[in-house]
N, C-alpha and C positions, 0 to 999 in steps of 0.2 A: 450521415454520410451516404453517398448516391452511389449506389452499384449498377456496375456495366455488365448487358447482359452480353453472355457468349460471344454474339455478333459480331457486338458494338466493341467489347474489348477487341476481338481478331482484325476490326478493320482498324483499330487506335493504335493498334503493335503494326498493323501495316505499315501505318503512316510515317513512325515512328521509324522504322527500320530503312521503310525508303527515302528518309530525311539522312541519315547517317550513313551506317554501313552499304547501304544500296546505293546513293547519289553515284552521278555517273562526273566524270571531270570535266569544268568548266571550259567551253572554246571561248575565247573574245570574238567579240563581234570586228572583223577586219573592215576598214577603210577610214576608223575613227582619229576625228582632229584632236592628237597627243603630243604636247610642245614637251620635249625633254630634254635632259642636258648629263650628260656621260662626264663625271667629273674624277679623273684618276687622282692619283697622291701628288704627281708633279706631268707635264710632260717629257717628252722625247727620248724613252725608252720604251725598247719594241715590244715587252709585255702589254702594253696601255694601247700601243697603236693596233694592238692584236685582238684587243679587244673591242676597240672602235671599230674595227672590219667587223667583228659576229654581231655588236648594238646594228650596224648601219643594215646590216644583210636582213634581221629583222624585220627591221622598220620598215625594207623594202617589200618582204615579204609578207609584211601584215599588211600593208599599202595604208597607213599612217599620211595625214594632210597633214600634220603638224609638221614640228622643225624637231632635228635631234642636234644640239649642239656638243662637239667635242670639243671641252675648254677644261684649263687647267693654270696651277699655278708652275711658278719657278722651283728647283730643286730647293734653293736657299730659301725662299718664301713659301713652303709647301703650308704649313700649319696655318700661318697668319692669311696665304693667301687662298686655301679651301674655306675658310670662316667669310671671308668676304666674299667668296666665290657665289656659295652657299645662301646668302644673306640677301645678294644683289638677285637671283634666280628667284626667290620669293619673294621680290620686290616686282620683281619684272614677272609674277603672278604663274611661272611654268608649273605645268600640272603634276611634273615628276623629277627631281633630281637622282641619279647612279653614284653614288658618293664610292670610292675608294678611299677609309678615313686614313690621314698619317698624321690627325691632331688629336689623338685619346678623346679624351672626355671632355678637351676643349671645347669640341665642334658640337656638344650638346645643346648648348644654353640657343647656339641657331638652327638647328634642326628640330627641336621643339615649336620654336617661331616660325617655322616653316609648314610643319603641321599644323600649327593653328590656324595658318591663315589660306589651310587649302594645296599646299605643295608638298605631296608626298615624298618620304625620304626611303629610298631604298640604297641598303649597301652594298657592297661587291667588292670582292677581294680582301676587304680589311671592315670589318664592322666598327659601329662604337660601344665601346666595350661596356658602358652600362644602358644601351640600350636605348637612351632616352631620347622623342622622336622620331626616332627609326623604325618603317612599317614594318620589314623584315630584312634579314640578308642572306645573300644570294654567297653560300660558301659553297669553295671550289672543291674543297673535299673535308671529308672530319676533322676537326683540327686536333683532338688525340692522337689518330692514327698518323698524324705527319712525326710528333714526336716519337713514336715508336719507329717507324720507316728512316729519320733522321739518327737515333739511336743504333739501330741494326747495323746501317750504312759506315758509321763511325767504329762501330766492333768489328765490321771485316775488315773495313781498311787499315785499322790499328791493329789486324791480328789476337783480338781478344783483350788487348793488355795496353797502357801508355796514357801522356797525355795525347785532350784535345781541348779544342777551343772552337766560340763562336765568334764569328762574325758578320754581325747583323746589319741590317739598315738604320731607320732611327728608331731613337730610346722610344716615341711614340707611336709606333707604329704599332698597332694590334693586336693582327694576326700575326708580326713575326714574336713577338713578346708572348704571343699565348704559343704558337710551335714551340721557342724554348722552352717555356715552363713547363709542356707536355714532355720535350725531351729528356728536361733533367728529373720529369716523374718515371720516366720510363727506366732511368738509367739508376734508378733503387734500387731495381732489379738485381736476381742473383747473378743471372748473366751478366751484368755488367761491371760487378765486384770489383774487378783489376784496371776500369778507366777512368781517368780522374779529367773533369772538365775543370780546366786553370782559369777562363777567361772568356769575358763577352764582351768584343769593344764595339764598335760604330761606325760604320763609313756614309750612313746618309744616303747610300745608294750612287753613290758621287764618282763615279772610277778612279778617279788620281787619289780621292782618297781612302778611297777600299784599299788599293793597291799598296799603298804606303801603310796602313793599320793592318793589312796581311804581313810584309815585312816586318812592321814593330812586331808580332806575335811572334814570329822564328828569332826574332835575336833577343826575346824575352824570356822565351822559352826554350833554348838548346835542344831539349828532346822532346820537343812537341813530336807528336805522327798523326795528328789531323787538324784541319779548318774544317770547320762545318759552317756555310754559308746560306742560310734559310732566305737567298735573294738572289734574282737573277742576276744584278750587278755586281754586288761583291763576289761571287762565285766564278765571275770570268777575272774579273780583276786578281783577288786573288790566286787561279791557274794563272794567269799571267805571271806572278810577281812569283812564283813558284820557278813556271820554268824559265824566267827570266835570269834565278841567281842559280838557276843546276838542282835545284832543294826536291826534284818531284819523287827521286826515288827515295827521299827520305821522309818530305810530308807532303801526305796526299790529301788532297781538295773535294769537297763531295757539298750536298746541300741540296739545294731548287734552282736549274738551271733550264733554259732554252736549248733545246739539241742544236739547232742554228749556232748557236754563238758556243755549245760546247764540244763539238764535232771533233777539232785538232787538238784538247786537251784532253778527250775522252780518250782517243787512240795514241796518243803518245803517253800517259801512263799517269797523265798531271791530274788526274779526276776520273778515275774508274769506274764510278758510277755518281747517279747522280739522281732525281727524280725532279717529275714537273704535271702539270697536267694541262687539257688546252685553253689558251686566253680565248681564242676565239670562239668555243663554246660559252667560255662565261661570259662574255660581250653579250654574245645571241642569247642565253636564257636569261641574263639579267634586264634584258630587254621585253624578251616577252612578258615576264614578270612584272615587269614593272607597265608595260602595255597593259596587261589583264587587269592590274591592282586603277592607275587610273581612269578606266573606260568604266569602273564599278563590275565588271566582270567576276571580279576576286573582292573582297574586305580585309585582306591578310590577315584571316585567323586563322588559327591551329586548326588543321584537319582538313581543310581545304583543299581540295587538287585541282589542275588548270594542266592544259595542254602548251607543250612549247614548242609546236613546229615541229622540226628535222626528229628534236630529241625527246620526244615522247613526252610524257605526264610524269609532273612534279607536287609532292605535297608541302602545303608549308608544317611547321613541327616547331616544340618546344627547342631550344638553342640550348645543348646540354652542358654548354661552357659559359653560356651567361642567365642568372635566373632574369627570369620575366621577362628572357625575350623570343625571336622567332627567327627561325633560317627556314631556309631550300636548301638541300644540299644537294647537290649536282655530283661530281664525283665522275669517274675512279681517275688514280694518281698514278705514272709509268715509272717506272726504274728504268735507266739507262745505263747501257754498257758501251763497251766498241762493238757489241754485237749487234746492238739493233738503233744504234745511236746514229749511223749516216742515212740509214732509209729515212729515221723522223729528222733529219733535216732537209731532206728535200722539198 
C-alpha cells in the first residue's frame, strides 16, 4: 500500500475539500440556444399564467436564442393530454420540458422516453410521484410543512373542535394528494384530538364543479365548520358557494389561494385566512433551472448549487417525500388575512 507523504496528503484534502464543501455555485453561461416548453396541468387559470410571466422573464433575462413554448392540455383532457403533450416535445427533440404532473405515475413510462432520447424532464408545482425520468423538481415549498400550515389553519378556524373536510382538485394530482396526506399526518397530533376530517371529494379544478362538490359537503354534513381547499380553484369556488347560500359564519373556507381572486372573501369573513406562495417566482427558478440543467451547466445531482437570477443560489437535495428522487426547493409560503391580504393583491 503507497503512503502519502505530509505534502502530498495536505494538497489531496485540498483538492478534495475544494471539489465539495468549497465549490463555489454554478452561473450558466447566458445567451445559449435552449428550445423549452412550460407545460402546466391544464391551461387558463392564472396560477399557470403566473408562471409563464416568471419562465418568460427568465428566458429574457438569460437572453436564451431558443423558443420557450407555453402549451398545455384541456381541463377535461389534462392526464391524456400532458402524455401526448410530453411525447410530441421529444419527438420534436426540445432540449427541456417544465412539466406541471396532473397524470400520477401515468406520465412516467413518457418521461422516461424523453430522457432517453435527450429531453430533459424537469417538474414544477406537482412532481411524479415515483420519480421516474424526472431530472428534478422544482417545489414551491416543503410539502410537509403545507400539511401542517393546512392543519393549523383548520384548528383556528374550527375553534379547536368540529368537522372538516377536503376539497381537492384531481384524485391525480401529486402535490395535492401528498399536501393531504401531510395534513392528515399532522392532524395525529395531540392538538388536534377534537377535529375529525369527514371527507375528500374532487372538483378537477373545474369552478362549476368545485362549487357544486362545496355545496354537496354542507348538505352532507350539517355541522361541518370547515373546507379546506389545497387549490386555487376550488378555494374561490367554494367561498363563493359559501357566501352565495349565507353558510360563511358557519363554515369557514381556508386552503391555497391567490390574494387576487381571495381579496372580497378574505374581508367579509368567508376565508379568514388562507396561504399561497409566488407562481411567478416558480415560473422564473424553474426556468433557470432547467436553463442551467440543459446548457450542461448543472447535471442534476444531489449537492449541486446554481445561481438563479433575482433569487439567489439554489441546491439540488434528496426529495424527502419521494425516495430516489431530487427537488429545489424554493420556498417560503404567506399566510393571509384581511390584514395583509389587499396589499398582496395589488
Amino acid at each position: 500500500m503507497m503512503k502519502l507523504t505530509g505534502l502530498a496528503f495536505a494538497a489531496g484534502l485540498a483538492t478534495l475539500m475544494g471539489s465539495t464543501s468549497m465549490a463555489e455555485p454554478v452561473t450558466a453561461t447566458p445567451g445559449q440556444a435552449v428550445n423549452a416548453v412550460l407545460l402546466p396541468k391544464f391551461l387558463g387559470i392564472l396560477p399557470f399564467d403566473q408562471a409563464n410571466r416568471g419562465a418568460q422573464e427568465a428566458a429574457k433575462e438569460l437572453g436564451s436564442t431558443g423558443t420557450l413554448e407555453f402549451i398545455g392540455p384541456t381541463p377535461e383532457n389534462s392526464a391524456a393530454g400532458q402524455i401526448e403533450m410530453l411525447t410530441n416535445a421529444t419527438t420534436q427533440k426540445q432540449n427541456v420540458v417544465m412539466l406541471s404532473n396532473n397524470a400520477g405515475d401515468q406520465i412516467a413510462p413518457a418521461a422516461e422516453a424523453a430522457a432517453a432520447a435527450g429531453t430533459k424532464v424537469v417538474t414544477w408545482d406537482s412532481p411524479i410521484p415515483n420519480g421516474a425520468g424526472e431530472s428534478f423538481f422544482v417545489a414551491q415549498v416543503d410539502f410537509g410543512s403545507i400539511g401542517t400550515v393546512m392543519a393549523d389553519m383548520a384548528y383556528d378556524l374550527a375553534g379547536g373542535a368540529g368537522e372538516v373536510a377536503i376539497l381537492s382538485a384531481s384524485p391525480d394530482a401529486s402535490n395535492q394528494n401528498a399536501w393531504i396526506e401531510a395534513m392528515k399526518q399532522a392532524m395525529t397530533g395531540d392538538k388536534y384530538k377534537d377535529l375529525k376530517l369527514v371527507d375528500v371529494v374532487y372538483g378537477n379544478d373545474q369552478s362549476e364543479e368545485s362549487y357544486n362538490k362545496a355545496l354537496g359537503l354542507v348538505d352532507k354534513y350539517p355541522d361541518l365548520k370547515v373546507i379546506m381547499a389545497p387549490t386555487t380553484v376550488g378555494i374561490v369556488a367554494a367561498a363563493k358557494a359559501m357566501q352565495d347560500e349565507g353558510l360563511c359564519e358557519k363554515v369557514k373556507v381556508s386552503g391555497l389561494g391567490l390574494p387576487a381572486e381571495m381579496v372580497s372573501y378574505s374581508l367579509n369573513g368567508c376565508a379568514p385566512q388562507f396561504a399561497l406562495w409566488s407562481f411567478v417566482d416558480l415560473g422564473y427558478l424553474t426556468y433557470q433551472a432547467s436553463y442551467a440543467l440543459a446548457t450542461g451547466a448543472i447535471k442534476g445531482e444531489v449537492g449541486e448549487e446554481f445561481t438563479a437570477g433575482r433569487m439567489g443560489t439554489f441546491k439540488i437535495e434528496e426529495d424527502p417525500g419521494r425516495q430516489g428522487a431530487k427537488r429545489v426547493l424554493m420556498g417560503p409560503f404567506t399566510i393571509y388575512t384581511k390584514d395583509n391580504v389587499e396589499a398582496a393583491a395589488n
